[in-house]
C-alpha positions as CSV (number, residue, x, y, z in Angstrom):
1,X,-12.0,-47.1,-33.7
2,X,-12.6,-43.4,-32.4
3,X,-14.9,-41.1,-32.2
4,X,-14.5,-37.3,-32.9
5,X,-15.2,-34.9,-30.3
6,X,-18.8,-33.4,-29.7
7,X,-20.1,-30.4,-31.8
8,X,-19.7,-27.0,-29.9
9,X,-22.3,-26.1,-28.2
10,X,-23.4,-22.2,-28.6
11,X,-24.7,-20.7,-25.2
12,X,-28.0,-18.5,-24.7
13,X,-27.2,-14.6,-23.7
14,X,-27.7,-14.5,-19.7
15,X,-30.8,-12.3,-20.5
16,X,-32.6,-14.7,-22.5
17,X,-35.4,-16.8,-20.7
18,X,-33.9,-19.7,-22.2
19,X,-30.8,-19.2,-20.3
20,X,-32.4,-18.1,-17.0
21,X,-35.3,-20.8,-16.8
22,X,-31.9,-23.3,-17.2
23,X,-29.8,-21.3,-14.7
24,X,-33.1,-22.1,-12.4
25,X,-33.1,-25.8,-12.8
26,X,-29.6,-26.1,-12.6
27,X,-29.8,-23.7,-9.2
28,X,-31.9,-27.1,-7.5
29,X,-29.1,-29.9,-7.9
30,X,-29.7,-29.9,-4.3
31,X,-33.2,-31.4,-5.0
32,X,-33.1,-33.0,-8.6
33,X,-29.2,-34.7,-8.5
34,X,-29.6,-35.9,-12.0
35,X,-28.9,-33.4,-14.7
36,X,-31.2,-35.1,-17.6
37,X,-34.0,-34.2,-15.2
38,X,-32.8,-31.0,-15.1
39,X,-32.7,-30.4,-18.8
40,X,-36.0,-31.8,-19.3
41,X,-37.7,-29.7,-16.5
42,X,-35.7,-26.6,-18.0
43,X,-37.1,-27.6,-21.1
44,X,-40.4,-27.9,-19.8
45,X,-40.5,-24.6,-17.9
46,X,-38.9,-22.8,-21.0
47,X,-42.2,-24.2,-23.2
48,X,-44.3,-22.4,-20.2
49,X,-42.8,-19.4,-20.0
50,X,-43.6,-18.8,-23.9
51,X,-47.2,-20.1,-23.6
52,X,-47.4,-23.5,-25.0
53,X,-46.4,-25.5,-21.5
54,X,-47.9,-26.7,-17.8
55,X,-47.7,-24.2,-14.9
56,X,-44.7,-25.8,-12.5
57,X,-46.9,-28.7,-10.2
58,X,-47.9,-30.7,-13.4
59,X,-44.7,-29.7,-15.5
60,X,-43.4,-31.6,-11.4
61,X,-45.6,-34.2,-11.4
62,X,-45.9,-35.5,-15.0
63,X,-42.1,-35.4,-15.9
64,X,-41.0,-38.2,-13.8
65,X,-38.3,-36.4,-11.8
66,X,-36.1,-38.4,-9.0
67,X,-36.9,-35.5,-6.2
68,X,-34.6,-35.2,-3.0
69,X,-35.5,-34.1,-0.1
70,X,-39.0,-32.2,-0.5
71,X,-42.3,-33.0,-2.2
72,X,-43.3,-32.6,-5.6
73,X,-45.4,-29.6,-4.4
74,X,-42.2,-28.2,-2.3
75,X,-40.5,-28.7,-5.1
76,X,-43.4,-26.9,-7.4
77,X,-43.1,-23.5,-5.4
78,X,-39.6,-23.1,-5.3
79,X,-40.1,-23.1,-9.1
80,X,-42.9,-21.2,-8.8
81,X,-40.6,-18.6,-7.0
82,X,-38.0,-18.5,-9.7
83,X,-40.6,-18.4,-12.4
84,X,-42.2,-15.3,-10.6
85,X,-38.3,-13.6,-10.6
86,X,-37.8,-14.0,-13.8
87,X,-41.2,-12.9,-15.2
88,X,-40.5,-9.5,-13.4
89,X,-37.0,-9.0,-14.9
C-alpha cells in the first residue's frame, strides 16, 4: 500500500500579512518549540490583524500553547512588538 506525495503547497508574497504574521510566529521557535502551535497562533494573529480576532494576551492565553521560557504575558508583548512592525509597514 502507498500513499502519493502531498499536494504543493502555494506560498503567500513576503508582503502579504499572511506571510509576515507567519514569518512572526515562526521567528519564536525559541519560545513555542512545537510548530502546530505556531500555525495556530499564526492563524490566530492573521484573523486579528483583519479585524475578526483577539488582541495577542487572549489569542496567548486561550490557544493552549506549550510556552518556553517566558510567561504568557512575556510571550504576549513580544507579539505585541511584531504586530506593531508589521502594522507600520
Amino acid at each position: 500500500m502507498a500513499t502519493l506525495p502531498s499536494p504543493a503547497t502555494k506560498e503567500f508574497d513576503a508582503s502579504t500579512i499572511e506571510k509576515q504574521v507567519y514569518n512572526l510566529t515562526e521567528s519564536l521557535i525559541e519560545f513555542l518549540p512545537i510548530m502546530n502551535d505556531r500555525n495556530r497562533l499564526g492563524y490566530s494573529l492573521y484573523k486579528f490583524m483583519t479585524g475578526e480576532g483577539d488582541e495577542a494576551l487572549i489569542t496567548v492565553k486561550s490557544a493552549k500553547l506549550k510556552i518556553v521560557g517566558l510567561t504568557e504575558a512575556e510571550l504576549a508583548k513580544k507579539i505585541e512588538a511584531g504586530l506593531k512592525e508589521i502594522h507600520q509597514k
